[in-house]
Wavefront OBJ file of the C-alpha trace (Angstrom):
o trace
v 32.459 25.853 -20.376
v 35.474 27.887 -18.733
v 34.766 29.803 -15.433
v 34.052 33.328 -16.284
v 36.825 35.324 -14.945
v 35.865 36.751 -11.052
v 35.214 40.393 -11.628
v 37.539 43.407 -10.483
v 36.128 43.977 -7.386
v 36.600 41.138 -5.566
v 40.239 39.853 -6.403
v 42.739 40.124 -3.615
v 46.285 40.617 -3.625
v 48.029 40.391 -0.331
v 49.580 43.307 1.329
v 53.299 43.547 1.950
v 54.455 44.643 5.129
v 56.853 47.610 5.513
v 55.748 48.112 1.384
v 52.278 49.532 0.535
v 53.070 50.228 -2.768
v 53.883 46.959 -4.023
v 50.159 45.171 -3.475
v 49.492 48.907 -5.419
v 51.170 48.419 -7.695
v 50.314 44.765 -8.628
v 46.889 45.240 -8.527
v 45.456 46.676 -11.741
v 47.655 43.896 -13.389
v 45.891 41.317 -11.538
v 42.532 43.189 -12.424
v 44.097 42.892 -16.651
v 44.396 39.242 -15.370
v 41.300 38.230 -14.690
v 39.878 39.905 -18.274
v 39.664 38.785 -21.919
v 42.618 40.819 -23.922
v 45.791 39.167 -23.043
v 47.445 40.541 -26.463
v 46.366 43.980 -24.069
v 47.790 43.096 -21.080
v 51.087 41.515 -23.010
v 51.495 45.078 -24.390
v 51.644 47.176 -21.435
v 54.061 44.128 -19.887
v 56.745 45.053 -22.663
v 59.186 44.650 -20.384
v 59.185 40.555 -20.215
v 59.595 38.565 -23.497
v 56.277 38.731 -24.792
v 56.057 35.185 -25.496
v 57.121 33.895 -22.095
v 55.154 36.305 -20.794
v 52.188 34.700 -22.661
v 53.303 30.911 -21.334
v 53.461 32.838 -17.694
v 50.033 34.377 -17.720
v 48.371 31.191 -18.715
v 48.001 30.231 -15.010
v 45.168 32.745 -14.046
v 44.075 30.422 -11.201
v 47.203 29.673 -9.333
v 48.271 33.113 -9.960
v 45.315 34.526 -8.498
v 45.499 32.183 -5.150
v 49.271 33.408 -5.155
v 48.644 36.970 -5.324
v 45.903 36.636 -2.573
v 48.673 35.558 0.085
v 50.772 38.166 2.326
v 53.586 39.551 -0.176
v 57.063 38.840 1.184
v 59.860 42.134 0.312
v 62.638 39.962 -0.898
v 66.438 41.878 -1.694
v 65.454 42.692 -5.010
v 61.903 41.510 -5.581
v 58.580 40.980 -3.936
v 57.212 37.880 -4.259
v 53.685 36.430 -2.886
v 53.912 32.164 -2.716
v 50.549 29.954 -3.876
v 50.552 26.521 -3.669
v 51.530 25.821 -7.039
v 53.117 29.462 -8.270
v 54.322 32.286 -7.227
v 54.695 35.583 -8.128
v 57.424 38.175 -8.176
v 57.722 41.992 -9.126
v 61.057 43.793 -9.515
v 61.436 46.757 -8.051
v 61.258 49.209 -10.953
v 58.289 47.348 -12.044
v 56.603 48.646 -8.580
v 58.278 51.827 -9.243
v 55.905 52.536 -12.377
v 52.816 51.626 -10.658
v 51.704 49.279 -12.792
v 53.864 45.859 -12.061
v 53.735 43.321 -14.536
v 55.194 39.810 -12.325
v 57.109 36.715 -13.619
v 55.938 33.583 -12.170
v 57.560 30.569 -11.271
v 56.453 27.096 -10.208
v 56.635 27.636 -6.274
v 60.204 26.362 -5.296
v 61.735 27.178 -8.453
v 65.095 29.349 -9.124
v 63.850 31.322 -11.514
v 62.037 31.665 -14.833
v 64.649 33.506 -16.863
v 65.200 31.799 -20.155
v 67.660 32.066 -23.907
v 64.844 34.428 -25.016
v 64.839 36.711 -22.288
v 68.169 37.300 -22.690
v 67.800 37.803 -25.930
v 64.372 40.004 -25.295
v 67.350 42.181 -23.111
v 69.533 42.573 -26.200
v 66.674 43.206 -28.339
v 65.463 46.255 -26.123
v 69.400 47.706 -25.751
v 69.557 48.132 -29.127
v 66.247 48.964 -29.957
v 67.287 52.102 -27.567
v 70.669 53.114 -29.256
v 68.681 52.951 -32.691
v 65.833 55.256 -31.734
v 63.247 53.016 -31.595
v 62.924 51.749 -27.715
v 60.178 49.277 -27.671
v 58.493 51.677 -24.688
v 58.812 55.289 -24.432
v 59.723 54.686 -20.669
v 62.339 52.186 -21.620
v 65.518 53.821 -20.550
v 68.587 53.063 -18.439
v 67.789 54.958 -15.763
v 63.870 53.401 -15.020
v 64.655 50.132 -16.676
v 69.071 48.685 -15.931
v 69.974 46.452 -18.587
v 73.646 47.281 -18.299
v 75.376 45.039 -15.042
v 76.457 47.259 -12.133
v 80.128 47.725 -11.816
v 80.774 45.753 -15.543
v 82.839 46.633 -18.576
v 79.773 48.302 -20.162
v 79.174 50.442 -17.540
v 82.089 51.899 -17.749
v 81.954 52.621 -21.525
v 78.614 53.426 -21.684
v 79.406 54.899 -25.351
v 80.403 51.591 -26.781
v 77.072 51.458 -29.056
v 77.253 55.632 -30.302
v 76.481 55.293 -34.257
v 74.749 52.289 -34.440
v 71.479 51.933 -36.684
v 70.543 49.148 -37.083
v 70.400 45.068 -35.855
v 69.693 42.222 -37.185
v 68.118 39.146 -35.899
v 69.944 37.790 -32.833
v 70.621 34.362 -31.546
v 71.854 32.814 -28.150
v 73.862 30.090 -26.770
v 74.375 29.086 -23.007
v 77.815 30.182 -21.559
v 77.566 28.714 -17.839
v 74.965 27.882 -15.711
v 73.098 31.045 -15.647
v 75.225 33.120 -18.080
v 74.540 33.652 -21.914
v 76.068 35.011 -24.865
v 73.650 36.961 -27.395
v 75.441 37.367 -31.076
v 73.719 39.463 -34.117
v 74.525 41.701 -36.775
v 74.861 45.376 -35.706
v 75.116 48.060 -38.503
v 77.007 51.649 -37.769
v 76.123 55.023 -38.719
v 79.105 54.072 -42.124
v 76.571 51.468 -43.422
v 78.975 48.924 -42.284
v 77.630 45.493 -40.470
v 79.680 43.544 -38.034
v 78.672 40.708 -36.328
v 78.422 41.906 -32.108
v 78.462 39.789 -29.506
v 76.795 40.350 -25.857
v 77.674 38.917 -22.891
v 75.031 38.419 -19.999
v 74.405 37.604 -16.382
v 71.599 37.481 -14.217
v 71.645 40.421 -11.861
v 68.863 42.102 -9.676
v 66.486 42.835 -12.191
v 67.079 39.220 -14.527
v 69.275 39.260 -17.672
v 71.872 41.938 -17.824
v 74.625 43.057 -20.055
v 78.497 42.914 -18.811
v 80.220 43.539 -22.041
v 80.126 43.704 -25.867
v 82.705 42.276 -28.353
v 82.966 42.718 -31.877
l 1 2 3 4 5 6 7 8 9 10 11 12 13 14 15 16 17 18 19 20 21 22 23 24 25 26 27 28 29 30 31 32 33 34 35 36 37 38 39 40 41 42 43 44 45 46 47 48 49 50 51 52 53 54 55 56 57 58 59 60 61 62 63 64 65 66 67 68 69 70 71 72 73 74 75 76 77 78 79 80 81 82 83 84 85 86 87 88 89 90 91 92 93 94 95 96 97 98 99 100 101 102 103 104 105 106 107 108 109 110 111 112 113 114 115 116 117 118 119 120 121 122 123 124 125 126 127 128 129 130 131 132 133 134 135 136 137 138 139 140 141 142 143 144 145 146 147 148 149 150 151 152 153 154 155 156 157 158 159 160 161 162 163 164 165 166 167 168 169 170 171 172 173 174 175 176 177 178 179 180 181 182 183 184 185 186 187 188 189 190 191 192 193 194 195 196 197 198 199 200 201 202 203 204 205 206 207 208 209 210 211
């Protein structure tokens, strides 16, 4: 039979000097962790690609024996370093107070994949359409748009749009990827958009759109 899952009580997460509320913040996701209702704890971590989130979480031992070692307060992310994973938490996920982590095999790059660039996409749209996935998820608590890119200095280049359609995405360099999909206006009219992306401070964001 599986181990039952250590209760609430006694799970650690490592402190991070110079940042109290990161451990804080990370801890009542550990304490989701450790119980039964990952479609739960998926739900409130809407920010990550719910599937890869899924293949992520799976790990609930080597997460846990992460999490219990001294956080380190990276540039953009803190991370605390098991054995076999590790664990990292933007800073705007530390910022809501509940911080929902991508892991890594320890001595990894990073985890960011095709669908969490698409996930990004997905979650722009979803905004300029009315229908974020979150009611928190806007630019100014959650960036998708690059610093100092095209888009950010036409933040208007989606006014009128409605509706998407399912999106798809190819590899355009070694970190880079292009997102394509059908995008209808406020005319009834569909083009086919394209999105351009790079992996900034807080993983996949948008530089420009063509189309």
């Amino acid at each position: 039979m599986p181990d039952a899952p250590a209760p609430a009580e006694s799970v650690t997460v490592g402190e991070v000097p110079g940042n109290p509320r990161a451990a804080a913040a990370l801890r009542p996701w550990v304490h989701d962790l450790i119980g039964d209702d990952i479609d739960q704890l998926i739900g409130k971590c809407w920010t990550i690609e719910p599937e890869h989130a899924r293949e992520m979480y799976a790990d609930k031992a080597d997460i846990l024996a992460a999490v219990a070692q001294p956080g380190i307060d990276g540039q953009f992310a803190v991370s605390w370093k098991g054995p076999v994973r590790s664990v990292s938490v933007k800073r705007a996920e530390i910022a809501s107070g509940y911080a929902c982590p991508y892991v890594d095999a320890t001595g990894s790059v990073n985890s960011y994949t095709a669908a969490d660039a698409r996930y990004a996409v997905q979650r722009y749209l979803s905004r300029w359409i009315g229908k974020p996935v979150a009611a928190d998820d806007i630019e100014g608590k959650y960036p998708l748009v690059c610093a100092g890119s095209v888009l950010a200095n036409n933040p208007g280049r989606l006014t009128g749009v409605t509706a998407f359609g399912a999106l798809t995405s190819k590899s355009t360099g070694d970190t880079d990827v292009e997102v394509s999909g059908p995008v209808t206006n406020s005319s009834n009219v569909t083009q086919p958009m394209t999105f351009s992306l790079s992996i900034g401070a807080g993983g996949y964001c948008i530089n420009n759109i063509s189309g």
